[in-house]
C-alpha positions as CSV (number, residue, x, y, z in Angstrom):
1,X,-110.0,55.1,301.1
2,X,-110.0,58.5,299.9
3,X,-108.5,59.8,303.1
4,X,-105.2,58.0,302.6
5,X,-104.7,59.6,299.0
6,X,-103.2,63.3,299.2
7,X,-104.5,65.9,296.5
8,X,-101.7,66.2,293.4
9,X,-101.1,70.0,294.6
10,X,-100.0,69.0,297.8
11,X,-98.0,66.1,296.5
12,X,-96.2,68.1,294.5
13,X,-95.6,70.6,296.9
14,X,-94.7,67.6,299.4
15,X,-92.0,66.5,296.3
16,X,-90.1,70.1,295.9
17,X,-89.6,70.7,299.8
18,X,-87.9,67.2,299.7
19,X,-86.2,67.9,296.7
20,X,-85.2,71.5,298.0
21,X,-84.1,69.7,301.6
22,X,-81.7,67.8,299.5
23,X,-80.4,70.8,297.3
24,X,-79.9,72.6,300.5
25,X,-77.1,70.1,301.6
26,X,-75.7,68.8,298.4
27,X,-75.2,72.9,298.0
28,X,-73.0,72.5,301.4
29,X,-71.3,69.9,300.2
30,X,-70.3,71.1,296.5
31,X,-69.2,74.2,298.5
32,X,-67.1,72.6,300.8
33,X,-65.5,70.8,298.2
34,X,-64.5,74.0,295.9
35,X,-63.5,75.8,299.2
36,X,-61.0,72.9,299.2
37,X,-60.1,72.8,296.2
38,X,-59.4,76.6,296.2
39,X,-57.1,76.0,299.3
40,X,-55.4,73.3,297.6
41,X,-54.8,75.5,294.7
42,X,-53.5,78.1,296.9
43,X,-51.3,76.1,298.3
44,X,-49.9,74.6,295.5
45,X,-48.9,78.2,294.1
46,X,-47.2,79.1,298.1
47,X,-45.4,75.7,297.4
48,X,-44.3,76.6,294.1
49,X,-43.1,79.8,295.1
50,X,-41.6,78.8,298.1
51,X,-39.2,75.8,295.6
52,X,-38.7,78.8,292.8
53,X,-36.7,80.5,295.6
54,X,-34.6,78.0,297.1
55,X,-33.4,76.9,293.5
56,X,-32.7,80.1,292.9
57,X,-30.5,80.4,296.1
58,X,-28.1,78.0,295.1
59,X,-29.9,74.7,295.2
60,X,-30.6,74.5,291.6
61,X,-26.7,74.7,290.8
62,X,-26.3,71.8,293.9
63,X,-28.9,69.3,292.4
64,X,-27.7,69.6,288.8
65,X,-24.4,68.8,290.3
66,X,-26.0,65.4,292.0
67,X,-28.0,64.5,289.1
68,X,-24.9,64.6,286.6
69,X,-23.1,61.9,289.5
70,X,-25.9,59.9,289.2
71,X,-26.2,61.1,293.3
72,X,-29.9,61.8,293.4
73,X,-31.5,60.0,290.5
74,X,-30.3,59.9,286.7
75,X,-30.6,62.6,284.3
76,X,-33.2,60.9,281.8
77,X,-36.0,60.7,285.2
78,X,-34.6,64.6,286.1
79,X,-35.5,65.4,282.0
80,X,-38.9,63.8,282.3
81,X,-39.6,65.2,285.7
82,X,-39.4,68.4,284.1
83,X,-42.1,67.6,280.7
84,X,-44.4,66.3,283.1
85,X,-43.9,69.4,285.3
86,X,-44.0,71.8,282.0
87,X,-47.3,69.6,280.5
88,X,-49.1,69.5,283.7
89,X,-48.3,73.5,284.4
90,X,-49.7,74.3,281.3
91,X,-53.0,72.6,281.5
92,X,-53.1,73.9,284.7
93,X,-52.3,77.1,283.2
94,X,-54.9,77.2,280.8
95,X,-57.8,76.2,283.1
96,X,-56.8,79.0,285.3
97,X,-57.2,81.7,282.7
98,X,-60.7,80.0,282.1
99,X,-61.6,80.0,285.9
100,X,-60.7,83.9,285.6
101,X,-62.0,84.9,281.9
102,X,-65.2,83.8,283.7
103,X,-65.6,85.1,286.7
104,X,-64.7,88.4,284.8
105,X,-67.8,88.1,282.3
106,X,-70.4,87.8,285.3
């Protein structure tokens, strides 16, 4: 009987490889998912950019004129289009200057 029971030193030695072997991959995993978030991030600003400058070619001047003949959509969704835009970009905003304020302390 005695040689089926394991000591508790190797037991626990047994119990942190496993739990290392685990922490190993969920570490890929987490990565991964930051990686993506970053490029999502990224590509959100290239996107943002890329709309700043074709409103500011002309287009903005085009879609207010739809918007005012009820063309596109109707000026009260256009209005709350742009608080949801200004509420999100603000929290958005804010945890930015976090992401940074901390990477800058370390």
């Amino acid at each position: 009987m005695s040689r089926n029971l394991i000591s508790f030193g190797d037991y626990k030695k047994f119990r942190e490889q496993r739990q290392h072997s685990g922490t190993k991959s969920e570490d890929c995993l987490e990565e991964a998912r930051i990686r993506a978030i970053y490029t999502d991030l990224f590509g959100l600003v290239q996107e943002t950019e890329r709309l700043v400058k074709v409103l500011g070619n002309g287009a903005q001047r085009e879609l207010a004129a739809a918007v005012a003949n009820n063309k596109i959509t109707d000026q009260e969704s256009l209005f709350r289009l742009s608080k949801t835009y200004e509420r999100l970009s603000w929290r958005l905003h804010g945890q930015l200057r976090y992401m940074t304020h901390g990477a800058q302390k370390k």
